[in-house]
C-alpha positions in Angstrom: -8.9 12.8 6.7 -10.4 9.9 4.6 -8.6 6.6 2.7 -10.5 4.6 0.6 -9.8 1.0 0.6 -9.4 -0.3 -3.2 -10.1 -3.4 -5.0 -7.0 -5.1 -4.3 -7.2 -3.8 -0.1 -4.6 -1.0 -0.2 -5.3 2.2 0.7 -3.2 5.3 0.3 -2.1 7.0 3.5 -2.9 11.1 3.3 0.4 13.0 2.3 -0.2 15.1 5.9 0.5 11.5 7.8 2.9 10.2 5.5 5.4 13.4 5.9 4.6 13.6 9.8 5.8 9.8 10.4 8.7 10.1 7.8 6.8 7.6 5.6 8.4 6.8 2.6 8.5 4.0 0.4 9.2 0.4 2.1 8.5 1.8 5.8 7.5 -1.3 7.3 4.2 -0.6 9.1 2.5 -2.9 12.3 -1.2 -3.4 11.8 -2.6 -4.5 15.4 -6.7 -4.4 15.9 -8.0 -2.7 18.5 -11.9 -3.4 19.3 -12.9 -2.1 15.9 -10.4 0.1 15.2 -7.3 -0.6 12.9 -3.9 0.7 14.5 -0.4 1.2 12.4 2.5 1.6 13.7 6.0 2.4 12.3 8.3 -0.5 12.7 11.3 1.1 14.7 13.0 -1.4 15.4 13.4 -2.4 11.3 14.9 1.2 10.9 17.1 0.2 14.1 18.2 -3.3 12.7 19.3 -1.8 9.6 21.5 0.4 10.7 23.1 -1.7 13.6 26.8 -2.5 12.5 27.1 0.3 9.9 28.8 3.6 11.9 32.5 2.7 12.5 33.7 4.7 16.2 36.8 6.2 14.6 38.8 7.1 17.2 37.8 5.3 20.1 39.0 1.7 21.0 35.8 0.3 21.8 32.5 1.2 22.2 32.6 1.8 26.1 35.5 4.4 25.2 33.2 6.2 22.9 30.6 6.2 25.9 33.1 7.1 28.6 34.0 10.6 26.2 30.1 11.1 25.5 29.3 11.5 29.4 32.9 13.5 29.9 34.2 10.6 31.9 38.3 9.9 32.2 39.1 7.9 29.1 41.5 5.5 31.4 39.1 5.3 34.6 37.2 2.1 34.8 33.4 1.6 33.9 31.4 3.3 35.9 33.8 4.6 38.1 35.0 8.2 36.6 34.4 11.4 38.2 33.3 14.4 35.6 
């Protein structure tokens, strides 16, 4: 696969690589060098950051409740100290 770099510096990633990273528009992307070649990454973290305080634990107390019922842990033994 080719890009072509226009006037302006942008290029246009290939459909194929957009739709196999989940590219869409406003993906943040991290350009790093690497000897000659040009790396980009998908910001993850950005996709993380944005979604970190949004999803409400309905039903649980707290968020080590919601962890003790995800690993099938006694809801009322202390951290770390439930048998399955």
């Amino acid at each position: 696969m080719e890009a072509t770099v226009a006037e302006r510096g942008q290029i246009t990633l290939p459909k194929p690589v957009r739709d196999a990273l989940g590219l869409s528009k406003g993906t943040i992307l991290k350009v790093e060098l690497e000897g000659s070649r040009i790396v980009l990454r998908k910001s993850v973290d950005d996709a993380v950051s944005r979604a970190r305080g949004r999803f409400k634990l309905e039903g649980f107390g707290d968020t080590d409740a919601a962890m003790r019922a995800v690993r099938g842990e006694a809801a009322d033994a202390p951290n770390g100290d439930a048998t399955p």
